[in-house]
C-alpha positions as CSV (number, residue, x, y, z in Angstrom):
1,X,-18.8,8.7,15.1
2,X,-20.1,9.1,11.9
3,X,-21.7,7.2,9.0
4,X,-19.7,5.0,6.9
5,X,-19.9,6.8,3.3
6,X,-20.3,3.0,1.8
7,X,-23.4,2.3,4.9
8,X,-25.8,0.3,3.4
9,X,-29.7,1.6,3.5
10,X,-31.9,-0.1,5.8
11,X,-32.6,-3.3,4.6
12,X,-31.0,-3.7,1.2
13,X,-28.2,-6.9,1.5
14,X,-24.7,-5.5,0.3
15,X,-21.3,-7.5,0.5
16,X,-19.2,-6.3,3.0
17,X,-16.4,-6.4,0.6
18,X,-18.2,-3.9,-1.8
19,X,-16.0,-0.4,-1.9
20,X,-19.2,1.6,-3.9
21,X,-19.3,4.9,-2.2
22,X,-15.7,5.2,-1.3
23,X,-12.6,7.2,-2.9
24,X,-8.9,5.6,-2.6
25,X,-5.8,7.5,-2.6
26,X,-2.9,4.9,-4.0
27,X,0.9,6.3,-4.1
28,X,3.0,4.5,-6.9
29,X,0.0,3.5,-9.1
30,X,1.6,3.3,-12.7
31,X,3.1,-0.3,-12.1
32,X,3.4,-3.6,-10.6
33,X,1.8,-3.8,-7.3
34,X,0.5,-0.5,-6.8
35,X,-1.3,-0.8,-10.5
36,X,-3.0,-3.8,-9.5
37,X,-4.1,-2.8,-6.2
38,X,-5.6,0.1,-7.9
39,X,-7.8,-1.9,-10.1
40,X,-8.8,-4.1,-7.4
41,X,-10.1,-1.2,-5.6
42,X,-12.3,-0.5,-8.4
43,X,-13.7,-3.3,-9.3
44,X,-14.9,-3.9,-5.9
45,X,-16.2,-0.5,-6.6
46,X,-14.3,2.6,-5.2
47,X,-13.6,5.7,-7.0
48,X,-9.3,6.2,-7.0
49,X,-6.8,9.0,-7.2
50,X,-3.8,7.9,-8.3
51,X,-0.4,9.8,-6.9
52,X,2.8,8.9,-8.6
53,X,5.5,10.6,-10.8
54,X,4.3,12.7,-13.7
55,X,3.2,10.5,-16.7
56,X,3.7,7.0,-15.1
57,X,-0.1,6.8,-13.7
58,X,-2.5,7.7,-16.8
59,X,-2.4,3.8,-18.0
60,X,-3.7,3.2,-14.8
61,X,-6.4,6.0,-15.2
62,X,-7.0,4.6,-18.5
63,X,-7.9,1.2,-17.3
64,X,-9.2,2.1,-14.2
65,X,-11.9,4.4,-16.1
66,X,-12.6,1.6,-18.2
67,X,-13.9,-0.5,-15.2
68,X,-16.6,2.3,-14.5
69,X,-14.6,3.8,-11.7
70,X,-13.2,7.4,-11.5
71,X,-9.8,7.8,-11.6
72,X,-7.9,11.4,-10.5
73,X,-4.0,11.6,-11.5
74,X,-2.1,13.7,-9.0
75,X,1.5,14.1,-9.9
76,X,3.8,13.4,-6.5
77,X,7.1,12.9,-5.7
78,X,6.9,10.9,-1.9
79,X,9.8,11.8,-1.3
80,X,9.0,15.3,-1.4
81,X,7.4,16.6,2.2
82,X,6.5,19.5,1.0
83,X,4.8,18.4,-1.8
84,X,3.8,15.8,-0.1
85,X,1.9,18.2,2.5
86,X,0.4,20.7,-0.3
87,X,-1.5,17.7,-2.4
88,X,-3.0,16.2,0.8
89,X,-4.6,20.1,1.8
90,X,-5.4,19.8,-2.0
91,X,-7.3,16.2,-1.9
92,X,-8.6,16.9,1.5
93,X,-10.1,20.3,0.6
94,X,-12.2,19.1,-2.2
95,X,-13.3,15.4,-1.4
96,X,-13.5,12.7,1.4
97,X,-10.4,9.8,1.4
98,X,-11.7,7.3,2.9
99,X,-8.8,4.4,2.1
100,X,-5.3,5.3,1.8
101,X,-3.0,2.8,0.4
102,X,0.7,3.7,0.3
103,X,2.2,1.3,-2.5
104,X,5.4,3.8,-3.2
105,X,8.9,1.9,-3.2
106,X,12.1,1.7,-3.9
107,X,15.3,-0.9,-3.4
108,X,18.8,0.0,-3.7
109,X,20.8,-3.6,-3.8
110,X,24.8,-3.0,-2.5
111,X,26.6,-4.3,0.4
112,X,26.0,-3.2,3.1
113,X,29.7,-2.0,3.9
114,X,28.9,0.3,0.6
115,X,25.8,1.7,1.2
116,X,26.7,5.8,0.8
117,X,24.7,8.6,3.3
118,X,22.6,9.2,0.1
119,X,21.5,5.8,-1.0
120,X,20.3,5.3,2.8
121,X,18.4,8.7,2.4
122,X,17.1,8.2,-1.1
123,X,15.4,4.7,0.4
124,X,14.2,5.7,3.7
125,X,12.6,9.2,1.9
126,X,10.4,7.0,0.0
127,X,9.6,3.9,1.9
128,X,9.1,5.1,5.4
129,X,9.3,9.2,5.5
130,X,7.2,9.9,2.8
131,X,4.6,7.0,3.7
132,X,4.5,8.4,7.5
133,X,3.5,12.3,6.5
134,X,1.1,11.1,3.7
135,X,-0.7,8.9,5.9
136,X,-0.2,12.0,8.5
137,X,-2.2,14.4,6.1
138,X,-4.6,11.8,4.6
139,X,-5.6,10.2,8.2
140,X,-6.3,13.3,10.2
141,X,-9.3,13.8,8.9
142,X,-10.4,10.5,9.1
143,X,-9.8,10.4,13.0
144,X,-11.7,13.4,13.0
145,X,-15.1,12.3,11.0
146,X,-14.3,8.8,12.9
147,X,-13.8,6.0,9.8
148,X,-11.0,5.4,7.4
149,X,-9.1,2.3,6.3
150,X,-5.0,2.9,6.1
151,X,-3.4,0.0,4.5
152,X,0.3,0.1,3.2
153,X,2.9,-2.2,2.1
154,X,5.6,-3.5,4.1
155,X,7.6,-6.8,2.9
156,X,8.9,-9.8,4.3
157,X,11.5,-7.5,5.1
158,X,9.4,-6.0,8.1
159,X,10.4,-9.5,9.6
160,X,13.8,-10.5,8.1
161,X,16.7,-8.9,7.4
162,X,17.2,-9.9,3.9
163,X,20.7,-9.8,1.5
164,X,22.5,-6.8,0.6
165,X,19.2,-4.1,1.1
166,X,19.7,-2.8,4.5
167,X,18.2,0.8,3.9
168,X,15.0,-1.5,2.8
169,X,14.6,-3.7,5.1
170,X,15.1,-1.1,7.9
171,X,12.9,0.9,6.0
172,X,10.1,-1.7,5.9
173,X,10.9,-2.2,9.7
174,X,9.7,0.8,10.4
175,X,6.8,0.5,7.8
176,X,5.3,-2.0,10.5
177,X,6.1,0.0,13.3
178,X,4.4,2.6,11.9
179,X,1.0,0.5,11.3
180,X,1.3,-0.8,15.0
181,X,1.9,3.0,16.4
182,X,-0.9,4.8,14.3
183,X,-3.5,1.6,14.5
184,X,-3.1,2.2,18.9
185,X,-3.8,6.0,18.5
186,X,-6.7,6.1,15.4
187,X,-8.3,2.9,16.8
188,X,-10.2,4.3,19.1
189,X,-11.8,7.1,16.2
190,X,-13.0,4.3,14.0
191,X,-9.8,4.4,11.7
192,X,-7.9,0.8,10.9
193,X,-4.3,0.6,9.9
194,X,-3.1,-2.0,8.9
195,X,-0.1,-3.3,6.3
196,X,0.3,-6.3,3.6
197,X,4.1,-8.0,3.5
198,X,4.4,-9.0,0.0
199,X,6.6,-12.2,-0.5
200,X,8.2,-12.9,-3.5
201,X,6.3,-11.2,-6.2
202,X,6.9,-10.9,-10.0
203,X,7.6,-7.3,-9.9
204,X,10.5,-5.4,-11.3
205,X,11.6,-5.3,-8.2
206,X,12.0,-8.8,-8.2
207,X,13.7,-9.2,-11.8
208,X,17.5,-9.4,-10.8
209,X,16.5,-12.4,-8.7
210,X,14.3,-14.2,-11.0
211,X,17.3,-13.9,-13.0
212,X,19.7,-15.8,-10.7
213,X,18.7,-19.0,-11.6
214,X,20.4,-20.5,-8.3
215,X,18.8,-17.8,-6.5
216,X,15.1,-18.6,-8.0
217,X,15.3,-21.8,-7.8
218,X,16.2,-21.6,-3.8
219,X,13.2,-19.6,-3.4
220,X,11.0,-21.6,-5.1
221,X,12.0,-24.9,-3.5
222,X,10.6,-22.6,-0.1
223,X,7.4,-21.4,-1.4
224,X,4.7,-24.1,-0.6
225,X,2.8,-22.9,-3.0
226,X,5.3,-23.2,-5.8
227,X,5.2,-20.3,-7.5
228,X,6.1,-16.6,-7.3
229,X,3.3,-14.5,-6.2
230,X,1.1,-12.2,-8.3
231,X,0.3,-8.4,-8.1
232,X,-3.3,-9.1,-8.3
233,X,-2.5,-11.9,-5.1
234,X,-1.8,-8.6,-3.1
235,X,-4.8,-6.8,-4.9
236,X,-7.3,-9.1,-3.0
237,X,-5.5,-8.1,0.3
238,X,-5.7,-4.7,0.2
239,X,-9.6,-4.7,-0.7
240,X,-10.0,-6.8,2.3
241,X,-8.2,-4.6,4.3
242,X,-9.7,-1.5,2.7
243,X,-13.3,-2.8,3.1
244,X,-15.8,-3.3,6.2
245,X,-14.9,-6.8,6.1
246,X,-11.9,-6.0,8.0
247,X,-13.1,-3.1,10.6
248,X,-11.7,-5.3,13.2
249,X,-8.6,-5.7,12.3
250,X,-6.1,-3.6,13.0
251,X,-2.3,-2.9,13.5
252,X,-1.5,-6.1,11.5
253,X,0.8,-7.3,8.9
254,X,-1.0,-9.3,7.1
255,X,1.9,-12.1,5.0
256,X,0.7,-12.9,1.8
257,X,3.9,-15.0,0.7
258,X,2.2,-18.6,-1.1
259,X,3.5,-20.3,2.6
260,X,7.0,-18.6,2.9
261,X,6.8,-17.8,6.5
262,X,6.0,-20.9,7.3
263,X,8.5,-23.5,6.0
């Protein structure tokens, strides 16, 4: 196995939450979630690139840069294999990964009875075929130096079935099944996959329902914490999960829903 890149000389006292050393490729970085887990990542140190449509991540850059980090923009469409597979031979040919985070989404809302062949496609394309090869490209050579950190985001979705989004909950179904397959095989090389299930997050995912007033308020009166969730509540999650503090976990979903689960 070889050397963490982040390993601490011999010693010198270093958090084991500190990313210093380490570069982070994070899909759907211009916004929301993905945004925030982006900064996070940088504050606690690690350089980022951030892979997302044309034009959406260079706010991101921006701010990330402005935290003393360095920030890489790398136009990607997910959904794209082939693109998908000619950025990671790019990134992989000229610098280590060492933390992959796939944040890149999407929701179609319809009845189920209407969901059309490519509505189902468009969903699953993104959310789970997309995530799979990226982590595919990105993870081998971790397995093969023997350390990486894979950390993507599922939903409360990966455990429930949810209201009129089929094609994203059984996408985020197989977003967990995914961590739990790839954490048994890259285990044993040093590599830890794991996943973060959101629950109800100010997002713009979330706007139609913090809209419904009924709705909102139905959630709420669930959530012991009493609030909706923050993107910079998942940020803290996923540099956990990227950082040596967490080398022994792995396959799980970690729930970071104020208490959902739980009533």
């Amino acid at each position: 196995m070889t050397t963490d890149p982040a390993a601490t000389p011999a010693g010198e006292a270093r958090s084991p939450f500190d990313l210093h050393g380490r570069c982070a490729a994070v899909t759907g970085a211009g916004r929301g979630l993905g945004r925030a887990v982006a900064l996070g990542l940088a504050r606690a140190g690690a350089d980022v690139v951030l892979l997302g449509r044309p034009g959406n991540q260079d706010e991101t850059r921006d701010q990330v840069v402005a935290l003393g980090a360095k920030a890489d923009v790398v136009d990607l469409d997910v959904s794209d294999l082939d693109a998908v597979e000619r950025v990671c031979a790019e990134l992989t040919g000229s610098r280590q990964i060492d933390i992959v985070v796939n944040n890149a989404g999407m929701i179609d809302r319809e009845d189920s009875v209407d969901v059309s062949r490519d509505s189902w496609q468009r969903v699953l394309d993104v959310n789970l075929n997309g995530l799979f090869f990226l982590t595919q490209q990105l993870g081998r050579p971790m397995v093969e130096r023997g350390h990486g950190k894979i950390v993507s985001i599922a939903s409360l979705l990966s455990f429930q079935g949810g209201l009129r989004v089929v094609s994203y909950a059984a996408s985020k179904h197989g977003v967990a099944g995914v961590t739990k397959a790839l954490a048994n095989e890259w285990g044993p090389h040093g590599v830890q996959v794991n996943a973060i299930a959101p629950g109800y997050i100010v997002t713009d995912n979330t706007t139609a329902l913090r809209e419904d007033a009924d709705r909102s308020r139905s959630i709420l009166e669930r959530i012991p914490a009493g609030r909706w969730g923050t993107a910079e509540d998942i940020a803290g999650a996923a540099v956990f999960l990227s950082s040596s503090a967490a080398d022994y976990v792995n396959g799980h979903v970690l729930v970071v829903d104020g208490g959902w689960m739980a009533r």
